[in-house]
C-alpha positions as CSV (number, residue, x, y, z in Angstrom):
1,X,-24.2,29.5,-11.5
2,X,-22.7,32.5,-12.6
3,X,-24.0,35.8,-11.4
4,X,-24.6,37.7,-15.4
5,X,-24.3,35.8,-18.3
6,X,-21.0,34.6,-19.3
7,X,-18.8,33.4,-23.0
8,X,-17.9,30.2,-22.4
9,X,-15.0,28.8,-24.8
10,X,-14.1,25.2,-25.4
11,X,-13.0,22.3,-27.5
12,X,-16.0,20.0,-29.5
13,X,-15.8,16.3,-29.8
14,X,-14.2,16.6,-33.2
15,X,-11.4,18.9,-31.3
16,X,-12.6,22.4,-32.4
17,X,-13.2,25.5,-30.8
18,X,-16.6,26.6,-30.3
19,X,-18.6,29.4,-27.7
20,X,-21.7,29.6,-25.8
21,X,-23.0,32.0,-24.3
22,X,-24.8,31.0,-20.4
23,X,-27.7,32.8,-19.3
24,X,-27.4,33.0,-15.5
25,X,-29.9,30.1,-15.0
26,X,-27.3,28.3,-16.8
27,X,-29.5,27.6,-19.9
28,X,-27.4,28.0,-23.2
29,X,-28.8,30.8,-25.0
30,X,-26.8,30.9,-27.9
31,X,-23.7,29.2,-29.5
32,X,-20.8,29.7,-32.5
33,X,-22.8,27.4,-34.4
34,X,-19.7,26.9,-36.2
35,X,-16.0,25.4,-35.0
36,X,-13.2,27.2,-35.2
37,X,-9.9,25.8,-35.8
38,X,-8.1,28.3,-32.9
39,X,-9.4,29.6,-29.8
40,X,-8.5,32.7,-31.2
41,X,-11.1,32.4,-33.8
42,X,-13.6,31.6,-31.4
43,X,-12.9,34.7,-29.3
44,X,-13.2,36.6,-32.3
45,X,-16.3,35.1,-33.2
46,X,-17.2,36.5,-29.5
47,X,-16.1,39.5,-30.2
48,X,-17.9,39.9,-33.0
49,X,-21.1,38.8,-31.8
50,X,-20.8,41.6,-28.6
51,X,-20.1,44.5,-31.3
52,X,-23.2,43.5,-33.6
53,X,-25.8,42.3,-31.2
54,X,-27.2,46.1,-29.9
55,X,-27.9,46.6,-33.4
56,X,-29.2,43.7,-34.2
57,X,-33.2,43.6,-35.7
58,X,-36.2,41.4,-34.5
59,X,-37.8,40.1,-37.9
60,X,-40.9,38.4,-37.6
61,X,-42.4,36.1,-40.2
């Protein structure tokens, strides 16, 4: 298992690119929920996720 959480990148079933990102347990704690048609766009999606996340709210309902 990996020693810090890690992005992992890689092709769905229907042969899209998707991330997840592995806690160091290995559970999956979050994914792109989407597919992306390059890898590109998935580590862009990454990317994007790392540069919002610190500012991201907790909203209870």
């Amino acid at each position: 298992m990996p020693s810090k959480p890690v992005f992992e990148v890689y092709r769905d079933s229907a042969s899209e690119w998707r991330w997840r990102l592995v806690a160091t347990n290995g559970n999956i704690i979050a994914d792109s929920g989407e597919g992306y048609t390059t890898k590109q766009g998935a580590k862009r999606g990454i990317e994007s996720v790392k540069r919002s996340a610190p500012e991201a709210e907790i909203i209870e309902e």
